[in-house]
Structure formats: C-alpha cells, structure tokens
C-alpha positions as CSV (number, residue, x, y, z in Angstrom):
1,X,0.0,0.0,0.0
2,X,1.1,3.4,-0.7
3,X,-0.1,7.0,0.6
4,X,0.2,10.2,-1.3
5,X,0.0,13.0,0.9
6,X,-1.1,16.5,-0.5
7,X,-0.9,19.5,1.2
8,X,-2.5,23.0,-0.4
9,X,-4.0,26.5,-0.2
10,X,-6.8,27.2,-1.6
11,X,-8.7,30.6,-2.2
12,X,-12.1,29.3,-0.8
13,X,-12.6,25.7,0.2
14,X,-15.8,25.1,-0.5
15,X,-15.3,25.9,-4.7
16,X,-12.1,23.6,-4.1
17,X,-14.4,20.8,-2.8
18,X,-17.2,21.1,-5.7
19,X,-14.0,20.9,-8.1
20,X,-12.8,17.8,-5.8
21,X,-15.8,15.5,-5.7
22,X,-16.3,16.0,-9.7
23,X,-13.4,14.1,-10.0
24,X,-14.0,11.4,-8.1
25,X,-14.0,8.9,-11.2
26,X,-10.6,10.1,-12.1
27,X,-9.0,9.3,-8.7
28,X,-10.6,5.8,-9.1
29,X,-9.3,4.8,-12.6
30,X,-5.6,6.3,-11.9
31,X,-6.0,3.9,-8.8
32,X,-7.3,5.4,-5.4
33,X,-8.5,3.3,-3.3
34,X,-9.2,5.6,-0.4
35,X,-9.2,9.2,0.3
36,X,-9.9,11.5,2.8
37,X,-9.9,15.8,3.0
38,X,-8.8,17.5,5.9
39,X,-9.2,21.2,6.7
40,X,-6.0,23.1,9.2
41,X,-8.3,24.1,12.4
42,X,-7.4,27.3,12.5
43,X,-6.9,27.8,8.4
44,X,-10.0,26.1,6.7
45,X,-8.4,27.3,3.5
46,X,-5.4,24.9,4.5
47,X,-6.0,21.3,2.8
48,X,-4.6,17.9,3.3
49,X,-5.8,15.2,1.3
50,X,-5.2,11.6,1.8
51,X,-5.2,9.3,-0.8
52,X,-4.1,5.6,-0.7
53,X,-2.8,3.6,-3.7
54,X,-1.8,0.2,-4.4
55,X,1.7,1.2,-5.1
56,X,4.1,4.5,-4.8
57,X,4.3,4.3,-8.8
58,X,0.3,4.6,-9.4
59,X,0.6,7.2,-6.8
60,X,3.8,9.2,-8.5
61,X,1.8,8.8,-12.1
62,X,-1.6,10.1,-10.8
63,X,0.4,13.6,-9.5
64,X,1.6,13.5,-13.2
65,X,-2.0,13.6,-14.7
66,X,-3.1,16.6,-17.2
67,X,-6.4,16.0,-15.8
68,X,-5.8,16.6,-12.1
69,X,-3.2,19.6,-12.9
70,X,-6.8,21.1,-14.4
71,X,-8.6,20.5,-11.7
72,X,-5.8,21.7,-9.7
73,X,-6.0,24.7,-11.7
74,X,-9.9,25.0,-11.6
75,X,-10.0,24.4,-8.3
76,X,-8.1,27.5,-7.1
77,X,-5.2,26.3,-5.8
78,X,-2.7,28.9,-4.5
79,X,0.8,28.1,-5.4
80,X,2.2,24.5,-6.1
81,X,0.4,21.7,-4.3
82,X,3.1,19.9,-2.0
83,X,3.2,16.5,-2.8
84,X,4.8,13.5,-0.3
85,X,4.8,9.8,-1.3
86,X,4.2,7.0,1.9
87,X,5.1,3.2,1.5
C-alpha cells in the first residue's frame, strides 16, 4: 500500500471541494483506493488530502496527470500543491 499525501492552499474551500468530488472517477481509474480531506483548524483554507494507492508508482503517475493539474488549476489552488509519497 502506498499513501500520497497533499498538502494546499486554496482561495475558498468550498469551490475547491465542488471541483474535488467532480473528480471522483478520475481518482478511481488512476488507482485510489481511499481518500480523505482535511481542513488546518485554525486555516479552513489549509487542505490535506489523503489518498491511498496500491503502489508508490500509481501514486507518482496520478500527480503526473493533465487532468488533475486542471482541476488543480480550476480548483483555485494557491501556489504548487506539496506533494509527499508513503510506503
């Protein structure tokens, strides 16, 4: 099992999280198995998301996606999305 961690800033969370669940079937084909969204206490616009892979390669290729770098985009990201890789 393998666990990309993803850290952001976003300009208003909940246009990040409309942008977020409309690619749901994108995070399953590329190979999520689970995911979960957490907001910083005291910075709601601070984001870690959680997702779980089979492997640190599906996770490192899913990061490499056109599709999520538009969302990313859409989604109001501020700055580059921090990216960490679990096994």
């Amino acid at each position: 099992m393998a666990l990309l961690l993803i850290l952001h800033r976003v300009a208003n969370y909940d246009a990040w999280r409309e942008v977020y669940d409309s690619v749901a079937d994108l995070q399953k084909s590329a190979g999520v198995t689970r995911e979960s969204v957490h907001r910083m206490v005291d910075d709601p616009n601070n984001v870690l998301v959680l997702h779980y892979f089979d492997s640190v390669d599906q996770a490192r290729a899913f990061t490499t996606l056109p599709e999520l770098k538009d969302a990313i985009q859409r989604a109001g990201v501020q700055g580059e999305p921090r990216f960490e890789f679990y096994a």
